[in-house]
C-alpha positions in Angstrom: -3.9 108.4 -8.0 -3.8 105.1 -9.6 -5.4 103.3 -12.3 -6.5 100.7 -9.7 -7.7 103.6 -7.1 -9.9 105.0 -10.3 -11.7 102.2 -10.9 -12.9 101.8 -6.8 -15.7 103.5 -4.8 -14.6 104.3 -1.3 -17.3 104.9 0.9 -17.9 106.8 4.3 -19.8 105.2 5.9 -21.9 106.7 9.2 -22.1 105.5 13.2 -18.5 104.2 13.9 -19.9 104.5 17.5 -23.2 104.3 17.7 -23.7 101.5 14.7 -20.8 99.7 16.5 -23.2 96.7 17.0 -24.3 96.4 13.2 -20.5 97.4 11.8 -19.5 94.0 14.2 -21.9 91.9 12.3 -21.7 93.4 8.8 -17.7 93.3 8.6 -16.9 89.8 9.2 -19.7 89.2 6.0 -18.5 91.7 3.4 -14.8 89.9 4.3 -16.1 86.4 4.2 -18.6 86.6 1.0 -17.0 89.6 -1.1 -19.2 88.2 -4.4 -22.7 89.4 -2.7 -20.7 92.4 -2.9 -19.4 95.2 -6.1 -16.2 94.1 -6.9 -15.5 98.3 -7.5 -16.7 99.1 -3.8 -14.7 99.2 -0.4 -14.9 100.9 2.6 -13.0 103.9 3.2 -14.2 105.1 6.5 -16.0 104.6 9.2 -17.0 107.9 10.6 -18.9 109.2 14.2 -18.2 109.8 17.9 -19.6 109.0 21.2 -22.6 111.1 22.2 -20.4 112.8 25.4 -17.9 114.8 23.2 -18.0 118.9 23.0 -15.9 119.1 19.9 -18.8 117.0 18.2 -20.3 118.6 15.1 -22.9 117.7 12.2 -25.3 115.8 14.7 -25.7 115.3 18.4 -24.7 111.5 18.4 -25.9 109.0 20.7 -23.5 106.1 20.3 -21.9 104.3 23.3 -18.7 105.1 24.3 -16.8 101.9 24.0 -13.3 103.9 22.1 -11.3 100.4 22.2 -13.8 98.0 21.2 -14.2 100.3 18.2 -11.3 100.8 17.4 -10.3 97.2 17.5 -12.8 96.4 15.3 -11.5 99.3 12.7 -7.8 97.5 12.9 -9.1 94.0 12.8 -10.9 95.2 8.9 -8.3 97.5 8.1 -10.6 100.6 8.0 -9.8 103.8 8.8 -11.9 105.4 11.7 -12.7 108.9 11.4 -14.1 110.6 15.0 -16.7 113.6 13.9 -14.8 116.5 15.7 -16.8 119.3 13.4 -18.1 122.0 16.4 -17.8 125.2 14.3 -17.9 127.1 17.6 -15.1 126.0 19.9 -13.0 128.3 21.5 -9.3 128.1 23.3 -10.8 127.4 26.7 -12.4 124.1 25.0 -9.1 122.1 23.6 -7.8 121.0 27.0 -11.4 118.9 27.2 -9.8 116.1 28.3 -12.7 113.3 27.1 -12.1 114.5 23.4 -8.3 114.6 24.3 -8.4 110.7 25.3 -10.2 109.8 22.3 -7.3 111.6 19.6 -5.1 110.1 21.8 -6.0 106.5 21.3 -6.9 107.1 17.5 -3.7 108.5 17.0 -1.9 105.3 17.9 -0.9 102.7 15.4 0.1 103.3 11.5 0.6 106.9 10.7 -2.3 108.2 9.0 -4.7 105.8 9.6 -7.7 107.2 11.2 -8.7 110.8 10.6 -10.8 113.9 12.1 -13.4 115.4 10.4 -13.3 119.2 11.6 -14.4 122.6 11.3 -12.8 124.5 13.6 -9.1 126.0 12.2 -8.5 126.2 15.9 -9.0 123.0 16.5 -7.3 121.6 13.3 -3.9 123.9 14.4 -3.6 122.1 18.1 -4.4 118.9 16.9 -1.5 118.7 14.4 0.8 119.5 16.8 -0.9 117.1 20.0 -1.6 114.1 17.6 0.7 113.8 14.0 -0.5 110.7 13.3 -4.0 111.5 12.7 -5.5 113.0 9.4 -7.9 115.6 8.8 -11.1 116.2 6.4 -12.6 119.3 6.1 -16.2 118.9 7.6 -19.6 119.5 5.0 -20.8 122.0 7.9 -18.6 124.7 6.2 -21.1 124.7 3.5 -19.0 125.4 0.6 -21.4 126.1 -1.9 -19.5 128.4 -4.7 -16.2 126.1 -6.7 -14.0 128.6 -5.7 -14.2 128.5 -2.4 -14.3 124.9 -2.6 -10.8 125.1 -4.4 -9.2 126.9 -2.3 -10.1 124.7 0.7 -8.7 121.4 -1.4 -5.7 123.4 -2.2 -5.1 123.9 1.4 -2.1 121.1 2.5 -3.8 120.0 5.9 -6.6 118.6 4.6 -6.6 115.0 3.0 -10.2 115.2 2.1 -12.7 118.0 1.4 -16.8 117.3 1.8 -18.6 120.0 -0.4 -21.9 120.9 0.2 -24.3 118.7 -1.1 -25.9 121.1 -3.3 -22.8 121.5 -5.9 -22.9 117.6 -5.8 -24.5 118.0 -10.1 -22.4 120.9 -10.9 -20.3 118.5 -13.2 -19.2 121.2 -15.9 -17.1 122.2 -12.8 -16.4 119.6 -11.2 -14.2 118.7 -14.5 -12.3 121.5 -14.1 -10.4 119.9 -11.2 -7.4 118.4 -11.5 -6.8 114.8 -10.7 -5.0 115.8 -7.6 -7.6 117.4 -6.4 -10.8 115.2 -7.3 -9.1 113.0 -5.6 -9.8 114.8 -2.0 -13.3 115.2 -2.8 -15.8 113.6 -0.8 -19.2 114.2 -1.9 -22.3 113.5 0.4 -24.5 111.3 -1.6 -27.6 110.8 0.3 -28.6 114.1 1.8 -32.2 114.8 2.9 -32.2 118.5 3.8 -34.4 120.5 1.5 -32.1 121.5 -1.7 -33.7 125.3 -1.3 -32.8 125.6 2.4 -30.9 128.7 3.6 -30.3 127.7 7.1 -27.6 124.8 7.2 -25.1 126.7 8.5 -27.3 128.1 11.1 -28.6 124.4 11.9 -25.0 123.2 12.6 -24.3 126.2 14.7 -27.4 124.9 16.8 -25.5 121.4 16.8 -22.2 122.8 17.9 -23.7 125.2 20.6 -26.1 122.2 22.0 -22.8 120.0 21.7 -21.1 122.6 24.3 -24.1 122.0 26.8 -25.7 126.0 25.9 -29.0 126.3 26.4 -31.8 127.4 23.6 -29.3 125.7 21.3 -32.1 124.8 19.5 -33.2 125.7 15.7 -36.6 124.8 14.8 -36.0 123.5 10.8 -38.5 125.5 8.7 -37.7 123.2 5.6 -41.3 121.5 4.1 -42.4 118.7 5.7 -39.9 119.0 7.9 -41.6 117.3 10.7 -41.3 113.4 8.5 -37.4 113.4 9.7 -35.3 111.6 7.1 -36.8 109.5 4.7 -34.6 107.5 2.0 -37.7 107.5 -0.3 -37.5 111.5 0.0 -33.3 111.6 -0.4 -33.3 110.0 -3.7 -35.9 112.6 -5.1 -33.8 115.4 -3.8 -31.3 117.0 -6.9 -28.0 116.6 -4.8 -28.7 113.2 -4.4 -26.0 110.7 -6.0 -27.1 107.3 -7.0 -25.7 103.9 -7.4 -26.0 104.8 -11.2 -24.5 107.8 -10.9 -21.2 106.8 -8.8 -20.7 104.3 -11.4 -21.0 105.7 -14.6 -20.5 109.3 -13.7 -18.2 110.3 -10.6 -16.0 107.1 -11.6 -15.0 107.9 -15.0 -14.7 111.9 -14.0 -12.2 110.5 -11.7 -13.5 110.4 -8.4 -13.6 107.9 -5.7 -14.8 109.5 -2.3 -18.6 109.0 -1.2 -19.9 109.6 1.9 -23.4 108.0 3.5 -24.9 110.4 5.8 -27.1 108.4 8.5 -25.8 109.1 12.3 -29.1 109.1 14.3 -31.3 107.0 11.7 -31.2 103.9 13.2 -29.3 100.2 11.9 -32.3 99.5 10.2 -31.9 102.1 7.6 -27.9 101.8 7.8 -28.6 98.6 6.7 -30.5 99.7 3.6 -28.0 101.6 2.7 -25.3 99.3 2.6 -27.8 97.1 0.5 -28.3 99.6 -1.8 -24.9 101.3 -2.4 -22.3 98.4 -1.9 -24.1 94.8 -2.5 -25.4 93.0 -5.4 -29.6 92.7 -6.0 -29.7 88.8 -6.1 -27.7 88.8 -3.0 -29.4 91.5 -0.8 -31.8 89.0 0.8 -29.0 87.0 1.8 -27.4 89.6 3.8 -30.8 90.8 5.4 -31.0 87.2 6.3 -27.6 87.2 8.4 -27.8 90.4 9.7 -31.8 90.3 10.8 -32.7 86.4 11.5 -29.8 85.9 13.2 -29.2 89.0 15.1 -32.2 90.6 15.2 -32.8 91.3 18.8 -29.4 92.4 19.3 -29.0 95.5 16.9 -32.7 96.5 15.8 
């Protein structure tokens, strides 16, 4: 990694589908008027599917599916576009789908390595590396890697250019500094997580996903986490003790040597995407100005 890499933020950022609307509006201003923005920021991803694919994982998405319009828009900005492909439960019968095969195919066009999966399945990750070289893999946060040496071993592994931890080792920084600069740089931590920090479910949620993803019935799994029943609430996230900060990306994953945060948010709404952005990538005294551009003048198109 570089001296110039080290001293950047990349975030992942959530909706490539589904936020396509907002992404089209919010693009073209980051390009144009970088100084209402953190010089040390950029955009590493753009990550999500369209609501109609079984190898979906993480959340049941709801974007549109418009694959070249988005994908357009990723090559137009020069960001990489990563489609959520995390179903934990997929089995041989499921990789000839050809809706999810359609969508690799187009993503793996254009410059090698550009645009990325984030999966679960090994099965899944073994026929797309053969059907589509061109694309990239990151190793999904539905694993739920919670002990370091687990986690090491899955950055050690070759296929993957980027490893999402579970959110709940995010402050576990007397190990995290045990990692070498190889591998912090394929990190990826999840910064603004909601989930209750004592739950002992998550993997059993995104099972619930990936089975309701396939179209199985009772895929449901009623969250027994306290006040479950508010859905997510930023106000909530930044109380919870995996959650990383502005603050904390700056002076302490940055100087450790990391450079990889992802924004969760598929499902929340642009409103809140937009808060987001506001908080983790642009300046105070400008964050009225971009509310401004992206509400008054657009308002009835994307909220």
């Amino acid at each position: 990694m570089t001296q110039l890499k080290k001293r950047k933020a990349y975030y992942h950022l959530p909706g490539l589908f589904e936020f396509y609307e907002l992404y089209r509006l919010f693009l073209p201003l980051f390009r144009k008027h970088r100084e209402y923005f953190y010089d040390w920021c950029e955009i590493g991803s753009i990550y999500g599917a369209p609501w109609d694919c079984l190898w979906g994982g993480g959340r049941v998405e709801c974007g549109d599916s418009r694959p070249q319009e988005v994908l357009e828009l990723m090559q137009e900005y020069g960001i990489s576009a990563r489609l959520t492909f995390s179903n934990s439960l997929l089995k041989e019968e499921h990789l000839s789908d050809k809706r999810c095969n359609a969508l690799c195919a187009l993503f793996n066009k254009g410059k090698e390595k550009q645009n990325g999966i984030i999966i679960h399945s090994d099965l899944l990750l073994d026929y797309l590396k053969v059907n589509y070289p061109n694309l990239y893999f990151v190793s999904s946060t539905t694993k739920v890697l919670t002990e370091i040496e687990e986690l090491r071993k899955e950055i050690n592994r070759e296929e993957f250019g980027y490893v999402v931890p579970d959110f709940r080792l995010n402050k576990a920084l007397d190990k995290w500094k045990t990692l070498s600069e190889e591998q912090k740089d394929k990190v990826e931590f999840l910064c603004n997580e909601c989930c209750w920090f004592g739950c002992r479910d998550r993997k059993i949620c995104y099972e619930a996903v990936s089975r309701k993803n396939l179209g199985e019935n009772g895929a449901e799994h009623p969250c027994s986490a306290p006040n479950a029943g508010e859905g997510y609430r930023f106000s909530k996230a930044i109380t919870n003790p995996g959650f990383i900060g502005l603050e904390d990306i700056r002076n302490v994953y940055m100087p450790m040597g990391f450079s990889n945060f992802k924004i969760e948010g598929r499902g929340l709404g642009s409103a809140l995407i937009l808060e987001f952005l506001l908080y983790y990538m642009t300046k105070p005294e400008y964050q009225i100005h971009v509310r401004e551009a992206i509400y008054l003048d657009n308002m009835l198109d994307i909220f």
